[in-house]
N, C-alpha and C positions, 0 to 999 in steps of 0.2 A: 815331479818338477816340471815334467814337458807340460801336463794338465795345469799346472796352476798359471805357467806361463799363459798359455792358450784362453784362460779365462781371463787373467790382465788383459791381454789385447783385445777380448770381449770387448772386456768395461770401456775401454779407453775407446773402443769405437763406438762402442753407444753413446757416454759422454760427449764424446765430438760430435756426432749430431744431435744430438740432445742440444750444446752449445750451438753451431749453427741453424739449427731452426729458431731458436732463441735472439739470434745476431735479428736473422733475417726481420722477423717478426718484429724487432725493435726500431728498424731501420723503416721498416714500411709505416711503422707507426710514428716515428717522427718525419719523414716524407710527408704521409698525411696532415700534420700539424703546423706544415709550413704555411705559412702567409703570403699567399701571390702578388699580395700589395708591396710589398714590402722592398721587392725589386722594382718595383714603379719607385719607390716614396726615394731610394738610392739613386736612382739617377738621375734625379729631376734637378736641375740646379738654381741656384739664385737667382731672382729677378732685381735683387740690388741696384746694378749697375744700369738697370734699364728706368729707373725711378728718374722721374724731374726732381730738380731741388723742394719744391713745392711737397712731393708727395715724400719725401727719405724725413723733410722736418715733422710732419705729421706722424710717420712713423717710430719717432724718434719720442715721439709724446704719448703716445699710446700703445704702450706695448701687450695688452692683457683685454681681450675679446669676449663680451659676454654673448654667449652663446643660447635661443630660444629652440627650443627642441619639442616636439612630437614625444611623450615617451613609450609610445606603442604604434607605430607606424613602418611595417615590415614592406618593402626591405630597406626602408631610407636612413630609418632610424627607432631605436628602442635599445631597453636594457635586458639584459642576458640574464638567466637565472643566479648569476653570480653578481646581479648589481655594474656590469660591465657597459659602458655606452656602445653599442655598437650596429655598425650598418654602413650602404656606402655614401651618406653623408659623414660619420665619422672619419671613414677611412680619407674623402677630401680634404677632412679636416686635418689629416697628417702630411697630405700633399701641400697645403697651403702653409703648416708649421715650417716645414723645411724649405719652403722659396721665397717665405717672406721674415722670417724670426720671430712671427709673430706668438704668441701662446693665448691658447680659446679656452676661456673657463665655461663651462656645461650647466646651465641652470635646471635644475630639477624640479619641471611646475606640474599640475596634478593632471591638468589635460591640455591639450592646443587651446582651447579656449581660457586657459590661464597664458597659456602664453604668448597668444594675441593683447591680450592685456595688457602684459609686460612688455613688447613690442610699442601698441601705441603708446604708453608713458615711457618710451626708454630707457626701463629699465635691462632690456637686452636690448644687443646694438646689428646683429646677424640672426636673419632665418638660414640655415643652412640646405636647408627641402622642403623649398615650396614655390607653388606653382602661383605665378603674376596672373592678378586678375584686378581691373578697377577698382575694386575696394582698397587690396593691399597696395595698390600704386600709390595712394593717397598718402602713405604716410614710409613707403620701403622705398628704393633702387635695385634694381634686378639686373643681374647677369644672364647672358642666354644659358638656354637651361643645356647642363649637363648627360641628361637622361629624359628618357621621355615614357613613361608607363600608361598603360592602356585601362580605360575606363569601363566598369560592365555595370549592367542593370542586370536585379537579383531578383527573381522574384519566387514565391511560394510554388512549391512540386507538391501537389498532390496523392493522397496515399493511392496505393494501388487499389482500385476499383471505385476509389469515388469519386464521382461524378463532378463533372466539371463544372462550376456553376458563374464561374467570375469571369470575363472577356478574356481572352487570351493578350497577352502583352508581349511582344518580341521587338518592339522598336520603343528608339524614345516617343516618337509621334505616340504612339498608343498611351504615354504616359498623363498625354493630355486630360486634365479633372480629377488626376489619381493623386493619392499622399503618398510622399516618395519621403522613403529615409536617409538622410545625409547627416554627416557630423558636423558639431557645430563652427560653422570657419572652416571647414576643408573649403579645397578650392570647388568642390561639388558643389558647397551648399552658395557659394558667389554664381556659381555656373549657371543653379536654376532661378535665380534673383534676378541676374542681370540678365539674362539671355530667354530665358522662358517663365514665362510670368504665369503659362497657364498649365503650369505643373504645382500643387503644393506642396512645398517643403517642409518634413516634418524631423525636427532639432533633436538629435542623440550626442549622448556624450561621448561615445568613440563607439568603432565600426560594429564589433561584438552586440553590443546593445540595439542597433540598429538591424541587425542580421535575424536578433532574437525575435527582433517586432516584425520582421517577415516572416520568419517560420512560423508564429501565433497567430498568424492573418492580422495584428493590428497596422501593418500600412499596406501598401501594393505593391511596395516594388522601393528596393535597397539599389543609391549610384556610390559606386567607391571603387579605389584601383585595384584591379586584378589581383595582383600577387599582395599585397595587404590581405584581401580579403580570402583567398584561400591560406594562407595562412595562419587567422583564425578560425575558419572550418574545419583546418587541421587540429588543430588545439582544443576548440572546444567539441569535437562530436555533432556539433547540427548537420545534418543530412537531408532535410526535405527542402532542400533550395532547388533553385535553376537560374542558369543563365537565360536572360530572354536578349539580349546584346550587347555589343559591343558599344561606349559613346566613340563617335564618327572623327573626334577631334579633343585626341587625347592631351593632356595640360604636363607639358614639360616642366622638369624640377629644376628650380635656380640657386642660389645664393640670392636673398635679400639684405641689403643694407641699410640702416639708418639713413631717414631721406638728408639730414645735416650733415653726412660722411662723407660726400663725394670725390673726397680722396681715397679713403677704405674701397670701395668703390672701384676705380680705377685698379688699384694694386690687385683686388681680388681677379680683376679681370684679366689683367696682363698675367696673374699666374695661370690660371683656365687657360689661359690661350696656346701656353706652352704645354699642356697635356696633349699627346696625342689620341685618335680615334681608338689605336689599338689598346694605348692604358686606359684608356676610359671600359675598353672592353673587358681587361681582364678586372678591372675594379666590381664593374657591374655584373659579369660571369661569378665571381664570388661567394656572391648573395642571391644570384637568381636560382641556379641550378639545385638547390636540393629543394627548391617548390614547384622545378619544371613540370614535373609530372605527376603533380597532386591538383591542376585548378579545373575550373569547370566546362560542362559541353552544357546542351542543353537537355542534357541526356541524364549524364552521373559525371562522374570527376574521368580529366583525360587531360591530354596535353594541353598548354595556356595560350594564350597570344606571347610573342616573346615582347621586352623589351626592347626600344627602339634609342641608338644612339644620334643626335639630333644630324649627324651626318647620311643616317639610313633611314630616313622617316617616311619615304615613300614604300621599301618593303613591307613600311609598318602597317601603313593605312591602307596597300594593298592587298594585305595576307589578311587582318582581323577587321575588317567595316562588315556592321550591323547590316542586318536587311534591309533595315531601315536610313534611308540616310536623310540627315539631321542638317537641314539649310542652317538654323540657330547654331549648331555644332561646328559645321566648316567655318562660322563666321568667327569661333571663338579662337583669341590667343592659343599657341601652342607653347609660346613660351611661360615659367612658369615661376 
Protein backbone atom coordinates (compact mmCIF):
# COMPACT_ATOMS: atom_id res chain seq x y z
CA UNK A 1 0.00 0.00 0.00
CA UNK A 2 2.94 2.40 1.07
CA UNK A 3 4.48 1.54 -2.64
CA UNK A 4 1.57 2.28 -4.53
CA UNK A 5 1.00 5.37 -2.49
CA UNK A 6 4.60 6.55 -3.27
CA UNK A 7 4.08 5.98 -6.99
CA UNK A 8 0.80 8.12 -6.98
CA UNK A 9 2.58 10.94 -5.78
CA UNK A 10 5.31 10.01 -8.65
CA UNK A 11 2.59 10.45 -11.19
CA UNK A 12 1.05 13.50 -9.70
CA UNK A 13 4.43 15.17 -9.75
CA UNK A 14 5.41 14.53 -12.96
CA UNK A 15 2.04 15.39 -14.29
CA UNK A 16 2.47 18.70 -12.57
CA UNK A 17 5.34 19.59 -14.29
CA UNK A 18 4.48 18.11 -17.19
CA UNK A 19 1.41 20.67 -16.82
CA UNK A 20 3.39 23.61 -15.99
CA UNK A 21 5.98 23.36 -18.68
CA UNK A 22 3.02 23.12 -20.84
CA UNK A 23 1.30 26.54 -18.97
CA UNK A 24 4.51 28.09 -19.46
CA UNK A 25 5.20 27.33 -23.08
CA UNK A 26 1.71 28.47 -23.92
CA UNK A 27 1.80 31.70 -22.33
CA UNK A 28 5.20 32.52 -23.88
CA UNK A 29 3.62 31.56 -27.07
CA UNK A 30 0.71 33.92 -26.86
CA UNK A 31 3.03 36.78 -25.37
CA UNK A 32 4.78 36.29 -28.67
CA UNK A 33 1.62 36.67 -30.79
CA UNK A 34 0.78 39.92 -29.19
CA UNK A 35 0.50 42.92 -31.46
CA UNK A 36 2.47 46.09 -30.12
CA UNK A 37 0.21 47.97 -32.31
CA UNK A 38 -2.58 47.36 -30.81
CA UNK A 39 -1.88 49.40 -27.59
CA UNK A 40 -1.10 52.43 -29.85
CA UNK A 41 -4.31 51.91 -31.96
CA UNK A 42 -6.20 51.88 -27.95
CA UNK A 43 -5.33 54.92 -27.05
CA UNK A 44 -5.22 57.11 -29.68
CA UNK A 45 -8.34 59.11 -29.49
CA UNK A 46 -10.84 60.90 -31.75
CA UNK A 47 -10.00 63.83 -33.66
CA UNK A 48 -13.80 64.66 -34.11
CA UNK A 49 -14.12 67.45 -32.12
CA UNK A 50 -11.09 69.01 -33.50
CA UNK A 51 -12.91 69.02 -37.27
CA UNK A 52 -14.06 72.49 -38.84
CA UNK A 53 -17.70 72.34 -39.78
CA UNK A 54 -16.27 72.18 -43.37
CA UNK A 55 -14.32 68.98 -42.85
CA UNK A 56 -17.17 66.64 -40.17
CA UNK A 57 -19.78 67.56 -43.54
CA UNK A 58 -17.32 65.97 -45.92
CA UNK A 59 -16.76 63.35 -43.57
CA UNK A 60 -20.22 62.79 -43.17
CA UNK A 61 -20.34 62.02 -47.20
CA UNK A 62 -17.64 59.88 -47.52
CA UNK A 63 -17.46 57.36 -45.37
CA UNK A 64 -15.41 54.36 -47.36
CA UNK A 65 -11.59 54.93 -48.67
CA UNK A 66 -10.29 53.26 -51.58
CA UNK A 67 -7.10 52.47 -50.80
CA UNK A 68 -3.90 51.96 -53.74
CA UNK A 69 -1.34 49.71 -52.54
CA UNK A 70 2.22 48.32 -53.44
CA UNK A 71 1.37 44.46 -53.07
CA UNK A 72 4.97 43.40 -52.35
CA UNK A 73 6.82 46.33 -50.86
CA UNK A 74 8.39 45.05 -47.36
CA UNK A 75 8.05 46.60 -44.82
CA UNK A 76 5.42 49.19 -45.89
CA UNK A 77 3.11 47.12 -47.32
CA UNK A 78 2.42 43.44 -48.90
CA UNK A 79 0.38 40.46 -48.41
CA UNK A 80 1.26 37.56 -46.07
CA UNK A 81 1.26 34.04 -47.09
CA UNK A 82 -2.19 33.87 -45.82
CA UNK A 83 -3.62 36.51 -48.26
CA UNK A 84 -3.33 39.01 -45.17
CA UNK A 85 -2.55 42.96 -46.02
CA UNK A 86 -0.08 43.71 -43.89
CA UNK A 87 2.84 46.14 -42.84
CA UNK A 88 3.31 49.57 -41.26
CA UNK A 89 1.27 51.25 -43.62
CA UNK A 90 -1.62 48.95 -42.88
CA UNK A 91 -1.06 49.15 -39.30
CA UNK A 92 -1.67 53.43 -39.96
CA UNK A 93 -4.27 52.42 -41.41
CA UNK A 94 -5.96 51.17 -38.11
CA UNK A 95 -4.66 54.22 -36.46
CA UNK A 96 -6.40 56.43 -38.80
CA UNK A 97 -9.88 53.89 -38.69
CA UNK A 98 -10.09 54.73 -35.04
CA UNK A 99 -9.49 58.69 -35.00
CA UNK A 100 -11.46 59.36 -37.81
CA UNK A 101 -14.43 56.51 -38.40
CA UNK A 102 -13.40 56.36 -41.31
CA UNK A 103 -13.21 52.62 -43.23
CA UNK A 104 -10.36 51.89 -46.07
CA UNK A 105 -11.29 49.51 -48.54
CA UNK A 106 -7.73 47.78 -50.00
CA UNK A 107 -7.59 47.63 -53.81
CA UNK A 108 -5.74 44.60 -55.14
CA UNK A 109 -3.81 45.72 -58.29
CA UNK A 110 -1.15 43.42 -60.06
CA UNK A 111 1.84 45.97 -59.41
CA UNK A 112 2.50 49.85 -58.38
CA UNK A 113 2.29 50.52 -61.76
CA UNK A 114 -1.31 49.27 -61.88
CA UNK A 115 -1.79 51.33 -59.20
CA UNK A 116 -0.45 54.43 -60.30
CA UNK A 117 -2.96 54.03 -63.07
CA UNK A 118 -5.66 53.74 -60.63
CA UNK A 119 -4.45 56.82 -58.87
CA UNK A 120 -4.26 59.14 -61.90
CA UNK A 121 -7.96 58.18 -63.15
CA UNK A 122 -9.18 58.14 -59.50
CA UNK A 123 -10.09 55.23 -59.14
CA UNK A 124 -8.21 54.89 -55.68
CA UNK A 125 -8.34 58.17 -53.69
CA UNK A 126 -5.15 57.36 -51.01
CA UNK A 127 -1.51 56.16 -51.54
CA UNK A 128 -0.79 55.09 -48.02
CA UNK A 129 3.40 54.70 -48.68
CA UNK A 130 4.76 56.67 -50.90
CA UNK A 131 7.48 58.89 -51.20
CA UNK A 132 6.40 62.85 -52.81
CA UNK A 133 8.19 63.48 -55.80
CA UNK A 134 7.13 66.01 -58.89
CA UNK A 135 5.71 63.59 -60.82
CA UNK A 136 3.16 62.39 -57.98
CA UNK A 137 2.64 66.03 -56.77
CA UNK A 138 0.83 66.50 -60.02
CA UNK A 139 -1.94 64.74 -59.37
CA UNK A 140 -1.66 63.65 -55.05
CA UNK A 141 -1.50 65.99 -51.58
CA UNK A 142 1.15 64.65 -49.36
CA UNK A 143 1.45 64.51 -45.56
CA UNK A 144 5.01 64.74 -44.04
CA UNK A 145 6.21 61.54 -44.15
CA UNK A 146 5.79 59.24 -41.32
CA UNK A 147 8.93 57.13 -41.81
CA UNK A 148 11.91 57.59 -43.54
CA UNK A 149 13.88 54.44 -45.08
CA UNK A 150 17.29 54.41 -46.51
CA UNK A 151 18.16 54.03 -50.16
CA UNK A 152 21.13 51.64 -51.46
CA UNK A 153 22.79 50.90 -54.83
CA UNK A 154 23.23 47.05 -55.69
CA UNK A 155 25.45 46.00 -57.72
CA UNK A 156 26.92 42.58 -58.98
CA UNK A 157 29.79 40.69 -56.50
CA UNK A 158 31.87 38.66 -58.40
CA UNK A 159 32.68 34.95 -57.95
CA UNK A 160 35.63 34.39 -56.03
CA UNK A 161 38.71 34.44 -58.30
CA UNK A 162 37.26 36.28 -61.17
CA UNK A 163 38.72 38.95 -62.18
CA UNK A 164 37.56 42.07 -62.14
CA UNK A 165 36.75 43.53 -65.42
CA UNK A 166 33.82 46.24 -65.07
CA UNK A 167 34.77 49.88 -63.01
CA UNK A 168 34.19 49.64 -59.59
CA UNK A 169 30.93 51.43 -58.43
CA UNK A 170 30.52 52.52 -54.86
CA UNK A 171 28.86 55.86 -55.20
CA UNK A 172 25.94 57.34 -57.11
CA UNK A 173 28.42 59.57 -59.03
CA UNK A 174 30.01 56.37 -60.43
CA UNK A 175 26.54 55.60 -61.64
CA UNK A 176 27.12 58.10 -64.31
CA UNK A 177 26.39 56.36 -68.31
CA UNK A 178 25.53 53.10 -66.36
CA UNK A 179 21.88 51.35 -66.76
CA UNK A 180 20.50 51.25 -63.37
CA UNK A 181 17.41 49.16 -62.34
CA UNK A 182 14.42 50.72 -60.79
CA UNK A 183 10.77 49.67 -60.53
CA UNK A 184 8.49 51.11 -62.44
CA UNK A 185 7.09 54.55 -60.52
CA UNK A 186 8.91 53.84 -57.41
CA UNK A 187 10.03 56.87 -56.26
CA UNK A 188 13.78 55.75 -57.53
CA UNK A 189 12.76 55.65 -60.81
CA UNK A 190 11.09 59.82 -60.53
CA UNK A 191 14.46 60.23 -58.49
CA UNK A 192 16.72 59.33 -61.62
CA UNK A 193 14.34 61.40 -64.18
CA UNK A 194 14.15 64.33 -62.38
CA UNK A 195 17.42 64.68 -60.59
CA UNK A 196 19.93 62.77 -62.70
CA UNK A 197 19.50 62.57 -66.31
CA UNK A 198 22.79 61.07 -66.75
CA UNK A 199 22.07 57.91 -65.22
CA UNK A 200 19.97 55.45 -67.46
CA UNK A 201 17.11 54.07 -66.07
CA UNK A 202 16.26 50.78 -66.76
CA UNK A 203 12.00 49.79 -66.02
CA UNK A 204 11.38 46.43 -64.00
CA UNK A 205 8.23 45.38 -62.71
CA UNK A 206 9.09 45.03 -59.11
CA UNK A 207 12.37 44.90 -56.96
CA UNK A 208 13.03 40.79 -57.49
CA UNK A 209 13.11 41.07 -61.11
CA UNK A 210 15.41 43.96 -60.96
CA UNK A 211 17.84 42.22 -58.47
CA UNK A 212 17.69 39.26 -60.93
CA UNK A 213 19.11 41.52 -63.94
CA UNK A 214 22.07 42.47 -61.57
CA UNK A 215 23.11 39.24 -60.51
CA UNK A 216 23.07 38.18 -64.54
CA UNK A 217 25.26 41.21 -65.41
CA UNK A 218 22.16 42.71 -67.53
CA UNK A 219 22.31 46.19 -65.82
CA UNK A 220 25.08 47.79 -63.49
CA UNK A 221 23.75 48.52 -60.74
CA UNK A 222 20.07 48.07 -58.83
CA UNK A 223 18.50 51.75 -56.44
CA UNK A 224 15.58 50.50 -54.17
CA UNK A 225 15.16 50.63 -50.29
CA UNK A 226 17.10 48.82 -48.05
CA UNK A 227 14.86 46.73 -46.05
CA UNK A 228 12.64 45.94 -49.26
CA UNK A 229 15.38 44.73 -50.81
CA UNK A 230 17.00 42.41 -48.28
CA UNK A 231 13.97 41.03 -47.81
CA UNK A 232 13.68 39.64 -51.06
CA UNK A 233 17.46 38.38 -50.96
CA UNK A 234 15.95 36.68 -48.09
CA UNK A 235 13.26 34.99 -50.03
CA UNK A 236 14.70 34.32 -53.03
CA UNK A 237 18.41 32.92 -52.37
CA UNK A 238 20.29 35.49 -54.80
CA UNK A 239 23.75 35.95 -53.17
CA UNK A 240 26.29 37.47 -55.62
CA UNK A 241 25.05 41.21 -54.86
CA UNK A 242 26.88 44.02 -53.08
CA UNK A 243 26.13 46.94 -51.65
CA UNK A 244 28.18 49.65 -53.42
CA UNK A 245 26.08 52.74 -51.29
CA UNK A 246 24.03 54.16 -49.49
CA UNK A 247 21.51 57.12 -51.67
CA UNK A 248 22.72 60.51 -49.57
CA UNK A 249 18.90 61.65 -49.29
CA UNK A 250 16.72 59.11 -48.37
CA UNK A 251 12.77 59.69 -49.64
CA UNK A 252 10.31 59.68 -46.67
CA UNK A 253 7.04 57.62 -46.86
CA UNK A 254 3.59 59.82 -46.70
CA UNK A 255 0.08 59.49 -47.13
CA UNK A 256 -0.94 60.59 -50.62
CA UNK A 257 -4.24 62.07 -51.20
CA UNK A 258 -6.56 62.71 -54.15
CA UNK A 259 -5.38 66.37 -55.27
CA UNK A 260 -9.73 67.21 -55.29
CA UNK A 261 -9.67 65.92 -51.45
CA UNK A 262 -8.31 68.70 -49.51
CA UNK A 263 -10.41 68.12 -46.82
CA UNK A 264 -9.42 64.15 -46.70
CA UNK A 265 -6.26 65.91 -46.64
CA UNK A 266 -6.43 67.95 -43.76
CA UNK A 267 -8.21 65.05 -41.42
CA UNK A 268 -5.36 62.72 -42.33
CA UNK A 269 -3.14 65.14 -41.12
CA UNK A 270 -4.38 66.34 -37.94
CA UNK A 271 -4.62 62.50 -36.99
CA UNK A 272 -0.66 61.96 -37.88
CA UNK A 273 -0.07 64.80 -35.75
CA UNK A 274 -1.57 63.36 -32.71
CA UNK A 275 0.74 60.13 -33.02
CA UNK A 276 3.68 60.46 -31.09
CA UNK A 277 7.62 59.86 -32.00
CA UNK A 278 7.52 56.98 -29.70
CA UNK A 279 4.19 55.25 -31.37
CA UNK A 280 5.52 55.73 -34.47
CA UNK A 281 8.54 53.87 -32.91
CA UNK A 282 7.17 50.92 -31.78
CA UNK A 283 4.92 50.76 -35.08
CA UNK A 284 8.10 50.84 -37.20
CA UNK A 285 10.14 48.46 -34.67
CA UNK A 286 7.45 45.88 -35.52
CA UNK A 287 8.22 45.33 -39.07
CA UNK A 288 11.91 46.32 -38.84
CA UNK A 289 13.56 43.95 -36.48
CA UNK A 290 13.22 40.55 -37.84
CA UNK A 291 15.27 41.87 -41.22
CA UNK A 292 17.60 43.87 -38.85
CA UNK A 293 20.33 41.57 -39.28
CA UNK A 294 19.91 39.99 -42.59
CA UNK A 295 20.78 43.35 -45.10
CA UNK A 296 23.91 44.10 -46.66
CA UNK A 297 27.62 45.36 -46.19
CA UNK A 298 29.67 45.48 -49.06
CA UNK A 299 31.04 42.52 -48.04
CA UNK A 300 28.15 39.60 -47.35
CA UNK A 301 25.03 40.30 -45.34
CA UNK A 302 25.55 42.12 -41.71
CA UNK A 303 23.79 44.69 -39.94
CA UNK A 304 21.50 47.48 -42.16
CA UNK A 305 21.19 51.10 -41.88
CA UNK A 306 18.27 51.58 -39.39
CA UNK A 307 15.13 53.38 -40.18
CA UNK A 308 14.85 56.79 -39.52
CA UNK A 309 11.73 58.53 -37.85
CA UNK A 310 11.46 61.91 -39.60
CA UNK A 311 12.09 63.45 -35.95
CA UNK A 312 15.79 61.52 -35.95
CA UNK A 313 16.78 62.03 -39.55
CA UNK A 314 20.00 63.47 -38.70
CA UNK A 315 21.26 60.15 -36.92
CA UNK A 316 20.04 58.76 -40.01
CA UNK A 317 22.11 60.69 -42.52
CA UNK A 318 24.87 60.66 -40.14
CA UNK A 319 25.27 56.93 -39.38
CA UNK A 320 24.62 55.52 -43.30
CA UNK A 321 25.93 58.40 -46.06
CA UNK A 322 27.62 56.70 -49.09
CA UNK A 323 31.14 57.60 -49.75
CA UNK A 324 29.95 59.17 -52.15
CA UNK A 325 27.94 62.12 -51.54
CA UNK A 326 25.46 63.02 -54.05
CA UNK A 327 24.83 67.23 -54.69
CA UNK A 328 21.60 65.86 -56.91
CA UNK A 329 20.59 63.70 -53.75
CA UNK A 330 20.73 66.46 -50.90
CA UNK A 331 18.77 68.58 -53.31
CA UNK A 332 16.03 65.91 -53.52
CA UNK A 333 12.71 65.97 -51.26
CA UNK A 334 12.89 63.82 -48.13
CA UNK A 335 9.45 64.00 -47.78
CA UNK A 336 7.69 61.37 -49.51
Amino acid sequence: MRLLTVLLFGVFLVATQVFLVLKAMQDNLFERNVDPVDAVVERLPSIFDELTPQERVWLSKHHTIRVGIDPDFYPMEMFDAEGHYTGIGPDYLRVLKKMTGLTFHVAQPVDWTDTTAMATSKRIDVYIAAAETRHRAQYMLFTPSYIVLPGIIVTRQGAKGEPETAPVIDNLKDLSGKRVAVVNRYSWHDFLEELHPEITPVVVKNTLEGLQKVAFGEVDAMIDYQFNITEKISNSGIRNLRVAGVIDAPYGHAFGIRKDWPELHNIINKALAKVTPEERRVIAQKWLQPYEKKAFSKQTICSPPKCCLPSSRSSCTGTFRSSGRSRAGRRSSTRN
